[in-house]
KOLMAR-441912 format. One record per residue (C-alpha): residue in one letter; x, y, z. Coordinates in pm, 1 decimal. Layout:
% residues N
A;X;Y;Z
...
//
This chain:
% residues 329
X;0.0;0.0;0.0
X;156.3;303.3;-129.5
X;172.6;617.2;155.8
X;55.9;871.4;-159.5
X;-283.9;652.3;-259.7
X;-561.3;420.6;-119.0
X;-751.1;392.1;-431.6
X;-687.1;-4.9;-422.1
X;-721.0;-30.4;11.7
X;-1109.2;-128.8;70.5
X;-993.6;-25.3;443.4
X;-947.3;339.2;362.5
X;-1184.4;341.4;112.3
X;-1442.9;200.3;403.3
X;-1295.0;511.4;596.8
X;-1301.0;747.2;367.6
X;-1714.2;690.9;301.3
X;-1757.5;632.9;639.7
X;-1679.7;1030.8;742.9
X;-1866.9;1129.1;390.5
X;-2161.6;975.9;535.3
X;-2119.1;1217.8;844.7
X;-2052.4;1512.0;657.9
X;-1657.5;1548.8;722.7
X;-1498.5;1802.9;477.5
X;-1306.6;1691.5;195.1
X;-989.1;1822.6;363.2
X;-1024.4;1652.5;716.3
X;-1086.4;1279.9;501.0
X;-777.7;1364.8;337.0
X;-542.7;1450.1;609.7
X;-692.6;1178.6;838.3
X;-673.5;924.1;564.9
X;-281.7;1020.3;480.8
X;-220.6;964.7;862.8
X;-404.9;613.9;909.4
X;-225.4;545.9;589.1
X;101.6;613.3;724.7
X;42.6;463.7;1070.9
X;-44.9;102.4;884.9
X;274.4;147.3;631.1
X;519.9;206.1;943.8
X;402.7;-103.4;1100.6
X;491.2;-314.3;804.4
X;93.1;-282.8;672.1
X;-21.5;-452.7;976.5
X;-418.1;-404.5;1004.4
X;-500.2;-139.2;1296.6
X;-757.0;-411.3;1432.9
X;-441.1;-648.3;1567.5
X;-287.6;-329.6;1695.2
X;-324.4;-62.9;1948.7
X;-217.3;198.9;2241.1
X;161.0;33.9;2214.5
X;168.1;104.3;1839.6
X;41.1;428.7;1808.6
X;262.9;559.7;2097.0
X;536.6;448.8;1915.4
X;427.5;609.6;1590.9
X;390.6;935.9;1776.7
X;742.8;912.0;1917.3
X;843.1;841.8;1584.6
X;717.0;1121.5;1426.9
X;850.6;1348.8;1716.3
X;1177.2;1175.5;1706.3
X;1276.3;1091.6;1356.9
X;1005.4;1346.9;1153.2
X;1087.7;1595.8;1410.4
X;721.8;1761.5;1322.7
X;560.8;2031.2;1526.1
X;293.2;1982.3;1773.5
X;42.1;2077.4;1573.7
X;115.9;1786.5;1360.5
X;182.8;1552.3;1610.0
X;-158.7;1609.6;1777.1
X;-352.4;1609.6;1367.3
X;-220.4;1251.0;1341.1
X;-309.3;1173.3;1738.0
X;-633.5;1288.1;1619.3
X;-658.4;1060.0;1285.3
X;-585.7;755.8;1533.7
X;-807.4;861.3;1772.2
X;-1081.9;893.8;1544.2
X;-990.1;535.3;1361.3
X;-1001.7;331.9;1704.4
X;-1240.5;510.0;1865.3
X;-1517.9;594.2;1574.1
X;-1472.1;382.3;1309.5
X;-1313.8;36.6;1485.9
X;-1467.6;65.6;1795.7
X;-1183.7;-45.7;1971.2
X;-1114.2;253.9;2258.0
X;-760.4;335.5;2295.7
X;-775.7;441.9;2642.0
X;-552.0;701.9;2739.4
X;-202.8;795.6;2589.8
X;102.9;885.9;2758.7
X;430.8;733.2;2689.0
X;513.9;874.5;2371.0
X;759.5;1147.4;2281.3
X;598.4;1462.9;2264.0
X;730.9;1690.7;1982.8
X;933.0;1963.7;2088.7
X;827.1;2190.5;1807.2
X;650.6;2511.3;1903.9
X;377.3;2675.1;1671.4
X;523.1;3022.8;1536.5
X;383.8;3319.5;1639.6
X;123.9;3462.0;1412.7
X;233.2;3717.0;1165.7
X;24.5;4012.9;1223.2
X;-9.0;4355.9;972.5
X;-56.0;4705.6;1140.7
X;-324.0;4849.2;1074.4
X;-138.6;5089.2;827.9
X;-24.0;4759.5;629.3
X;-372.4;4648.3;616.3
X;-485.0;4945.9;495.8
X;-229.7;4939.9;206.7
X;-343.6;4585.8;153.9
X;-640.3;4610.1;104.6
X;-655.9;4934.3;-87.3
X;-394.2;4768.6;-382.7
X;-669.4;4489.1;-414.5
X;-970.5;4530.9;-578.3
X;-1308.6;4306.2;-717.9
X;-1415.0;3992.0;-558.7
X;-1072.4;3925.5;-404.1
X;-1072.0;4229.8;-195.9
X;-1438.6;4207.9;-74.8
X;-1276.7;3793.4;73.6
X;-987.0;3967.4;201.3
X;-1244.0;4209.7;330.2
X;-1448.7;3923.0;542.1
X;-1103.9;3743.9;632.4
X;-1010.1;4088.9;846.2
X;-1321.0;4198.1;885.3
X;-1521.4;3948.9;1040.0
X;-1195.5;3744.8;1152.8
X;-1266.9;3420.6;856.0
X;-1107.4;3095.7;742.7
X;-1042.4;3134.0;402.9
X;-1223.3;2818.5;335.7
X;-1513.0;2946.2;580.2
X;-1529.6;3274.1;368.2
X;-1573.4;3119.0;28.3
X;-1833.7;2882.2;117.8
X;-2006.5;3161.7;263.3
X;-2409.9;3115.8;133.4
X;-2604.0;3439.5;61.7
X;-2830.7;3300.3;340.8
X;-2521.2;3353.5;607.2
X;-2565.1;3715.6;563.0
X;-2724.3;3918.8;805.0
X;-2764.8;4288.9;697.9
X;-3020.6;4379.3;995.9
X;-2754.6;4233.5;1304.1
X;-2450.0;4312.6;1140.0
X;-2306.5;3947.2;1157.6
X;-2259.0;3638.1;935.9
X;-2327.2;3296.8;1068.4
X;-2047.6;3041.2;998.3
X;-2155.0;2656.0;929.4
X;-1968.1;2387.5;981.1
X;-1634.0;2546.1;1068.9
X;-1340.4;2376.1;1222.1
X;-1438.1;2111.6;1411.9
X;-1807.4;2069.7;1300.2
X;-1868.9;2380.1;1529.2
X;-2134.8;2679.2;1439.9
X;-2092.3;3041.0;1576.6
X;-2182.5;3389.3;1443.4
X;-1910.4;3659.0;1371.9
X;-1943.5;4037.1;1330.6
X;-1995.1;4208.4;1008.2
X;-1848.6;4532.3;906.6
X;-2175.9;4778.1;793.1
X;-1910.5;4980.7;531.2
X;-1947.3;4636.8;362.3
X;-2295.4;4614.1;326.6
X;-2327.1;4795.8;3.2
X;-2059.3;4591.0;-150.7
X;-2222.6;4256.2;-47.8
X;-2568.5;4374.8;-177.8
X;-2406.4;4399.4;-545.2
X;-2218.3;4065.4;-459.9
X;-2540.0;3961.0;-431.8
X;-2701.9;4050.8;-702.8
X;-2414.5;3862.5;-915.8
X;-2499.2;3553.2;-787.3
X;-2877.6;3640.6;-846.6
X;-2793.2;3716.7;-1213.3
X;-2586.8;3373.0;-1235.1
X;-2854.6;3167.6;-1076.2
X;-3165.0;3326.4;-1355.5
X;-2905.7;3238.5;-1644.2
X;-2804.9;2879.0;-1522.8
X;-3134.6;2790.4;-1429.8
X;-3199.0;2845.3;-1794.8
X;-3061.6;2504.3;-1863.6
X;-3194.4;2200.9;-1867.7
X;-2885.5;1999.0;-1715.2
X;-2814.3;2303.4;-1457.4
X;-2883.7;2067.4;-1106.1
X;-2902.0;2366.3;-849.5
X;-2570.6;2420.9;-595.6
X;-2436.2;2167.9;-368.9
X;-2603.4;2103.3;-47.7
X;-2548.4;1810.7;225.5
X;-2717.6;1510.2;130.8
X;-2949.9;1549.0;469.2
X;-3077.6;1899.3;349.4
X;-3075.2;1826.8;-27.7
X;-3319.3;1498.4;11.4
X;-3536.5;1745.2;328.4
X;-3534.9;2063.2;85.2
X;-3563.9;1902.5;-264.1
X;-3568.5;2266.4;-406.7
X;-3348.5;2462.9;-202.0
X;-3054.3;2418.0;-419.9
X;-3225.6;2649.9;-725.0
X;-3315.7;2956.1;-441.7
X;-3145.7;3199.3;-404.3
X;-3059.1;3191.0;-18.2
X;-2842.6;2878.6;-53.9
X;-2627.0;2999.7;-349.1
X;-2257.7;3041.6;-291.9
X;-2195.8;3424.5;-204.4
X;-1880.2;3346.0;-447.1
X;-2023.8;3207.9;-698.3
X;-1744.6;3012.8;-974.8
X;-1762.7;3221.3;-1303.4
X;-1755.5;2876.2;-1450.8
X;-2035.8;2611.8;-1407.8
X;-1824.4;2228.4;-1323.2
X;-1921.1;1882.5;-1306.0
X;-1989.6;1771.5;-950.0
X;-1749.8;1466.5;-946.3
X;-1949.6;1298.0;-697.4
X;-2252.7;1261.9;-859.5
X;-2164.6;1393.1;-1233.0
X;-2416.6;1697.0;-1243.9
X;-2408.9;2044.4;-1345.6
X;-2372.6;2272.5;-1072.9
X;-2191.2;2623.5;-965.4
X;-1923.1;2606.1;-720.3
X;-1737.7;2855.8;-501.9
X;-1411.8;3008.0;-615.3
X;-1109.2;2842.0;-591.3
X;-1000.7;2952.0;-230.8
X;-604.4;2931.0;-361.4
X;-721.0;3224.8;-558.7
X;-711.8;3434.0;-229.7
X;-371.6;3338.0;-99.1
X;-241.4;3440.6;-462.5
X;-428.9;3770.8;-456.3
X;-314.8;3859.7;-121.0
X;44.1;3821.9;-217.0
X;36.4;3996.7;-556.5
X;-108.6;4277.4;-309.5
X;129.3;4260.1;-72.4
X;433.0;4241.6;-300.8
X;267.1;4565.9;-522.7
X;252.1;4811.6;-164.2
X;619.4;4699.9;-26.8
X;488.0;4442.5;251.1
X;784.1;4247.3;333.4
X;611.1;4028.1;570.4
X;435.8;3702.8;444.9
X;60.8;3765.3;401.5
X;-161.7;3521.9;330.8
X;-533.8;3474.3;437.5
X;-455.6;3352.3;775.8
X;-255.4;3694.4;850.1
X;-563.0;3830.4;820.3
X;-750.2;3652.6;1070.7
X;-480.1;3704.0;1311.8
X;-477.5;4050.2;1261.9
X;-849.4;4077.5;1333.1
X;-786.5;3905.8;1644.1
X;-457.1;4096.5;1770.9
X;-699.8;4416.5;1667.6
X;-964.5;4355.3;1858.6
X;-736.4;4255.9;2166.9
X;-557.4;4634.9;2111.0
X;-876.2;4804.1;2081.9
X;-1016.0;4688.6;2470.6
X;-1212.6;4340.1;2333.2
X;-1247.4;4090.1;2595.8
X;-1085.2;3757.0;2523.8
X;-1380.7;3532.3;2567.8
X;-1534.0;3775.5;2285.5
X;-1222.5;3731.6;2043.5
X;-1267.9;3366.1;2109.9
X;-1581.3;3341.8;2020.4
X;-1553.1;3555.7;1713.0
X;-1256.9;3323.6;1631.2
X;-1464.5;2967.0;1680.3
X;-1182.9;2845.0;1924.3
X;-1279.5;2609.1;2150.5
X;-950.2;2646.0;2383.6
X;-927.1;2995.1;2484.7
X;-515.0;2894.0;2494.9
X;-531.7;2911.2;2156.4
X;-669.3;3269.0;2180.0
X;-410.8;3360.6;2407.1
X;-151.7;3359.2;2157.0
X;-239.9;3703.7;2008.9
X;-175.1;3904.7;2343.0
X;178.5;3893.4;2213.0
X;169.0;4177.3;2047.2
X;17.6;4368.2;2302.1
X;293.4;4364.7;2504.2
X;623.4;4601.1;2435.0
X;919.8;4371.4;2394.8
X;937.0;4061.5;2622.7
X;693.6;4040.7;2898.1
X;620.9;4389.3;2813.7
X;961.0;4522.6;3001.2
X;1068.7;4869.8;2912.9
X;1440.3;4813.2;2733.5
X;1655.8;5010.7;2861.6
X;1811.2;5164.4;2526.7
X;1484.5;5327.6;2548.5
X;1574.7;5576.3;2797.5
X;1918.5;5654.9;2657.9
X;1808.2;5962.9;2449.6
X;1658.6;6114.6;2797.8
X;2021.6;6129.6;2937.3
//
């Protein structure tokens, strides 16, 4: 069984419809499926069912020891085996403990003044600056943003509601009013789209979950559930071969943002993420709480939040340097 493919494994492929059937994105099947995949290959391609704890501890330490990966990634693939044991198997692990924990710290979010963002955003302009407008705006995934529905808007509360984000979790987030007017014309695109692909015959309305497709037959032709970035090309839905109209491609973004940043002299690495953390280190500056910023962020672990009061501080621990007070002598 070849690490890059499980096209020809009836094990992952079991896995793989077994977290379609619960609605697991595309991108969590794929990184959980590279990790089980890489946990059986290690052991020789023994089957997970005549192993256990002992094996995935040592997997772990492997990765910590010999991949030398972060802890981020280290705690992903803990998650993969988790889920394979304890979901699809059935066979608990218990609790975990003597592996090597990797040593690798996350990095500090890069975070733009609000001067840079500023620049940013003003050197952008059309559809990619109205995203890049909701990343920093109303603190977004970038995958969160483009599958944004027009339904997810609300004008009257100032605040979109997010589906489905990380971790199958739900929350609302705050919406900028200056955007308003732009997102009524964004709108009003995907209201002109809709009227001209409903026009053909083969056109079978946007995606929806299988529960809410089969409960709301004709949902997927109204307007409400339309992709607020709407593909400028209609595409074959590879799952079930029909004609539909997808979001944009969210690597569109990243590109954008970096053609921006490059064309206003930000040397710092931008990409859509920067943007989120920028919302939250902004909010933190401006007096938010940080139960609020979590919140607004969909974080379940307010630790993770945490990590953004860095730049609130001046220099380390917020001590005064001393080379500060030179000039006063």
């Amino acid at each position: 069984m070849s690490p890059a493919s499980h096209k020809s494994s009836p094990f992952l492929n079991s896995i793989s419809d077994f977290m379609s059937v619960r609605r697991y994105s595309k991108r969590t099947v794929k990184s959980y499926l590279y990790w089980i995949r890489y946990f059986i290959v290690f052991h020789e391609k023994q089957h997970p069912e005549n192993m256990g704890a002992l094996e995935v501890e040592q997997f772990l330490t492997h990765l910590a020891v010999k991949r030398k990966v972060s802890i981020s990634t280290q705690k992903i693939a803990l998650n993969a085996l988790a889920f394979l044991y304890n979901r699809v198997l059935e066979i608990p692990l218990g609790t975990l403990g003597d592996f090597n924990r990797a040593k690798t710290p996350a990095k500090l979010p890069v975070v733009l003044s609000r001067h840079e963002m500023t620049k940013l955003l003003h050197n952008m302009e059309g559809t990619s600056q109205l995203v890049a407008s909701l990343l920093y705006g109303s603190g977004l995934r970038r995958n969160e943003a483009v599958r944004l529905r027009v339904k997810d808007i609300d004008f009257d509360h100032h605040q979109l509601q997010v589906w489905n984000g990380k971790g199958f979790h739900h929350r609302l987030t705050t919406l900028a009013p200056e955007l308003a007017p732009r997102l009524t014309n964004q709108i009003e695109r995907v209201r002109m789209y809709l009227m001209e692909d409903s026009q053909l015959p083969q056109f079978a309305g946007v995606w929806m979950p299988d529960a809410l497709s089969r409960r709301y037959r004709e949902a997927c032709r109204t307007l409400g559930w339309q992709y607020l970035f709407p593909s400028p090309r209609l595409s074959i839905d590879p799952d079930r071969g029909q004609l539909r109209r997808h979001h944009i491609d969210e690597s569109n973004i990243n590109r954008a943002l970096k053609r921006s940043a490059a064309g206003c002299g930000i040397e710092k690495q931008v990409s859509s993420h920067v943007l989120r953390h920028s919302f939250a280190t902004h909010l933190l500056e401006s007096g938010a709480d940080i139960r609020t910023v979590q919140e607004q962020l969909g974080h379940q672990d307010v630790k993770t939040t945490e990590i953004y009061t860095h730049v609130l501080k001046r220099g380390a621990r917020g001590v005064r340097s001393p080379l500060s007070d030179l000039n006063n002598e």
